[in-house]
C-alpha positions as CSV (number, residue, x, y, z in Angstrom):
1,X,0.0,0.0,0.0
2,X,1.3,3.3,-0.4
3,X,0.7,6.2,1.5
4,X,0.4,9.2,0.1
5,X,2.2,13.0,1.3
6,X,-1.2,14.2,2.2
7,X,-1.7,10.6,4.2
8,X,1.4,11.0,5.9
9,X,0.6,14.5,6.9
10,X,-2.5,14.0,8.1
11,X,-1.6,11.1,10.5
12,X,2.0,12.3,11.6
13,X,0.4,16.5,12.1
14,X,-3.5,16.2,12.5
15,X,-4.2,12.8,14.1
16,X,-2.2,14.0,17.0
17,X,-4.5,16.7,17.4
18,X,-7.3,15.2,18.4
19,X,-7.5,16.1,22.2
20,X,-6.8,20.0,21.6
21,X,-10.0,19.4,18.6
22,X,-11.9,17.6,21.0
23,X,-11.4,20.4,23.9
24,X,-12.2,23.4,21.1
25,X,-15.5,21.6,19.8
26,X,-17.0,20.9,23.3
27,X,-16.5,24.5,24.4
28,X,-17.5,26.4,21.6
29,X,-20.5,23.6,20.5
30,X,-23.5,23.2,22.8
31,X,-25.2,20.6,20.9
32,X,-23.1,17.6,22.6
33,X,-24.6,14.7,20.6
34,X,-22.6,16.6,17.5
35,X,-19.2,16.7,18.8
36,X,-18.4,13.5,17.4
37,X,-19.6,14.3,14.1
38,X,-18.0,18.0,13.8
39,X,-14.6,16.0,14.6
40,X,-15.3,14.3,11.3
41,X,-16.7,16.7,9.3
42,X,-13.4,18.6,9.8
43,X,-10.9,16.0,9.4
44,X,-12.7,16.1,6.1
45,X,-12.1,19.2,5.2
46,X,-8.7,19.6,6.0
47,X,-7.7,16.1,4.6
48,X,-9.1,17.9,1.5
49,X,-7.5,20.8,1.5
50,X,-4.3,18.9,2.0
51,X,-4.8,16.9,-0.7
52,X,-4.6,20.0,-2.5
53,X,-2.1,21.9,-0.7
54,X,-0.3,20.8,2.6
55,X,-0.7,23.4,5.5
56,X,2.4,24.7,6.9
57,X,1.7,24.5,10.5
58,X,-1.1,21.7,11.4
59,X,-2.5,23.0,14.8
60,X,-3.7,26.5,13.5
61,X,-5.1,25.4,10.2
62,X,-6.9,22.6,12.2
63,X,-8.7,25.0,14.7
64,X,-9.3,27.6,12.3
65,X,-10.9,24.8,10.4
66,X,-12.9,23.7,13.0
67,X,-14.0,27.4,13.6
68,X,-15.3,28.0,10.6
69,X,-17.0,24.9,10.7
70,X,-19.3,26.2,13.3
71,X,-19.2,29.5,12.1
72,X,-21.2,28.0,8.8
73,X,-23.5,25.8,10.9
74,X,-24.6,29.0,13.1
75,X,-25.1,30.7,9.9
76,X,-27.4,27.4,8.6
77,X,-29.2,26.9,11.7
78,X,-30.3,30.8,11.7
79,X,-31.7,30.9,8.1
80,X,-35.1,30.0,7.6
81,X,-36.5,28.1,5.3
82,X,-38.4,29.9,2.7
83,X,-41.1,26.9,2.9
84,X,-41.8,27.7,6.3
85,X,-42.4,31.5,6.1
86,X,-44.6,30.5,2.8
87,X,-46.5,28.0,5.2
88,X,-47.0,30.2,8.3
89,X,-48.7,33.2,6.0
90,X,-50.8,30.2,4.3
91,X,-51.8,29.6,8.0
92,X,-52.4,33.3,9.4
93,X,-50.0,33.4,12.3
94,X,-48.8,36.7,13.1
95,X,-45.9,38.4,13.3
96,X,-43.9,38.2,16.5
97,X,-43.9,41.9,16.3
98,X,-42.9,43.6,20.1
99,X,-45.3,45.2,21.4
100,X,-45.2,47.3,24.3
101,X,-45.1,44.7,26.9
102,X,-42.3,43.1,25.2
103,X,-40.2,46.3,25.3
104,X,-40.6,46.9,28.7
105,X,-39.9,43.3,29.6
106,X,-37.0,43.2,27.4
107,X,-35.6,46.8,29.2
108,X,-36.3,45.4,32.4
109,X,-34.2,42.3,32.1
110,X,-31.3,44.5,30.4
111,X,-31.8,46.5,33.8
112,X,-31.1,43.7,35.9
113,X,-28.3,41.8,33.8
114,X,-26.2,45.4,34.2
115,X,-27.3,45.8,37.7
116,X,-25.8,41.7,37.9
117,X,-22.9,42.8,35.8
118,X,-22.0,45.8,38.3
119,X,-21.9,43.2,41.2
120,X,-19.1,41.0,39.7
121,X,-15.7,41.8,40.9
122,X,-13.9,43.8,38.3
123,X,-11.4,40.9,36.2
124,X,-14.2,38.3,36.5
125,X,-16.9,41.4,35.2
126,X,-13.8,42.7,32.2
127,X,-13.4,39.4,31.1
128,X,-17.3,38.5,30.9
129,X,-18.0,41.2,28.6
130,X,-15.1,41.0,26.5
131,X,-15.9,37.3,25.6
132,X,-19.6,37.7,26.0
133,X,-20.8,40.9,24.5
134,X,-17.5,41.4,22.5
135,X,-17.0,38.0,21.6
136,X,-13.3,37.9,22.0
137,X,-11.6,35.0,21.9
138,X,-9.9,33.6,25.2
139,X,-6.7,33.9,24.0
140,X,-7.4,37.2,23.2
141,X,-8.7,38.5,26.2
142,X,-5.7,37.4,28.2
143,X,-3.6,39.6,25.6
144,X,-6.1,42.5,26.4
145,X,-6.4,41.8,30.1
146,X,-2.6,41.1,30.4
147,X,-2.7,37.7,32.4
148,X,-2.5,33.8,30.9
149,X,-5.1,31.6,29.1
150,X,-6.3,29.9,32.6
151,X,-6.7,33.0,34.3
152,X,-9.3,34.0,31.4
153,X,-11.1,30.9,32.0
154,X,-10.6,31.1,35.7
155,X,-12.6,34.8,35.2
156,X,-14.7,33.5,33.3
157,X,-16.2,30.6,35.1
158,X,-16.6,32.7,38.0
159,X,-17.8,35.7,36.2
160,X,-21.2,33.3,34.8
161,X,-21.5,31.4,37.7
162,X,-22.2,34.8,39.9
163,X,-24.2,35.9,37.0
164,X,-26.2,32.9,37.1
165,X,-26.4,32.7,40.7
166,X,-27.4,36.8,40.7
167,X,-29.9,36.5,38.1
168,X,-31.5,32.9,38.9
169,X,-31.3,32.6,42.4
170,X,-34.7,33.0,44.6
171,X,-35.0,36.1,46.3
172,X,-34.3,36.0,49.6
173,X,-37.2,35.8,52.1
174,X,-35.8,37.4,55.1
175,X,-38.8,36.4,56.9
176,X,-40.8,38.6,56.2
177,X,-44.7,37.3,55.2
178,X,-47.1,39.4,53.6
């Protein structure tokens, strides 16, 4: 049998890779159930693109792969089909317009999720918003922020889990009846 370069490539540079792939697709992927399949799909597409052209460095092209992967499947998933919007008029519903109730609901929850925000010590509350309402990447918050990688996602698990706990939690009773 002979292997070919893109072969050899692929098992000496990208098979390695699998744990670092692995990691990246179950944090940025909340469908669990797909990781497995995602891991596929983009072993496909670079093992194509290396058939064409071999990547200089494997670990870069490989994430970057992966990325755009689930960039493209966000960008599906949010497109509705024409079929459906043609089948909803046929049926009458109506638009999901907001209405004044919606608006206020909608600027009381922004109210509270700033108010939350504002509680969060300063680095955990910095590196919630730049990942969160910026969408920064981890690795470029920590440039931003000036501190390593972990500390990001040290900031950042504490950061949600306040959030959570601040915006989820029961109110507390105090004991107080009315």
């Amino acid at each position: 049998m002979i292997v070919s370069e893109a072969d050899a490539w692929f098992m000496r540079e990208v098979l390695p890779l699998e744990a670092i792939l692995m990691l990246f697709l179950r944090q940025n992927w909340r469908n669990k159930a797909e990781i497995a399949d995602l891991r596929q799909e983009v072993y496909m597409r670079v093992y194509e693109a290396a058939l064409r052209e071999i990547p200089e460095q494997a670990k870069p092209f490989v994430l970057t792969t992966a990325r755009n992967l689930l960039v493209d499947r966000v960008r599906r998933e949010r497109v509705i089909p024409f079929e459906i919007v043609t089948d909803l008029e046929a049926l009458g519903v109506a638009s999901e317009q907001a209405g004044p109730e919606r608006a206020i609901m909608a600027r009381d929850a922004l109210r509270r999720l700033q108010a939350a925000l504002d509680r969060l010590p300063p680095r955990c509350r910095e590196a919630v918003v730049l990942r969160k309402i910026e969408g920064l990447s981890r690795r470029e918050i920590a440039a931003r922020m000036g501190v390593a990688e972990f500390t990001v996602n040290r900031h950042l698990t504490e950061g949600m889990r306040a959030l959570a706990d601040i915006l989820f939690s029961e109110p507390q009773d105090n004991g107080r009846h009315t």
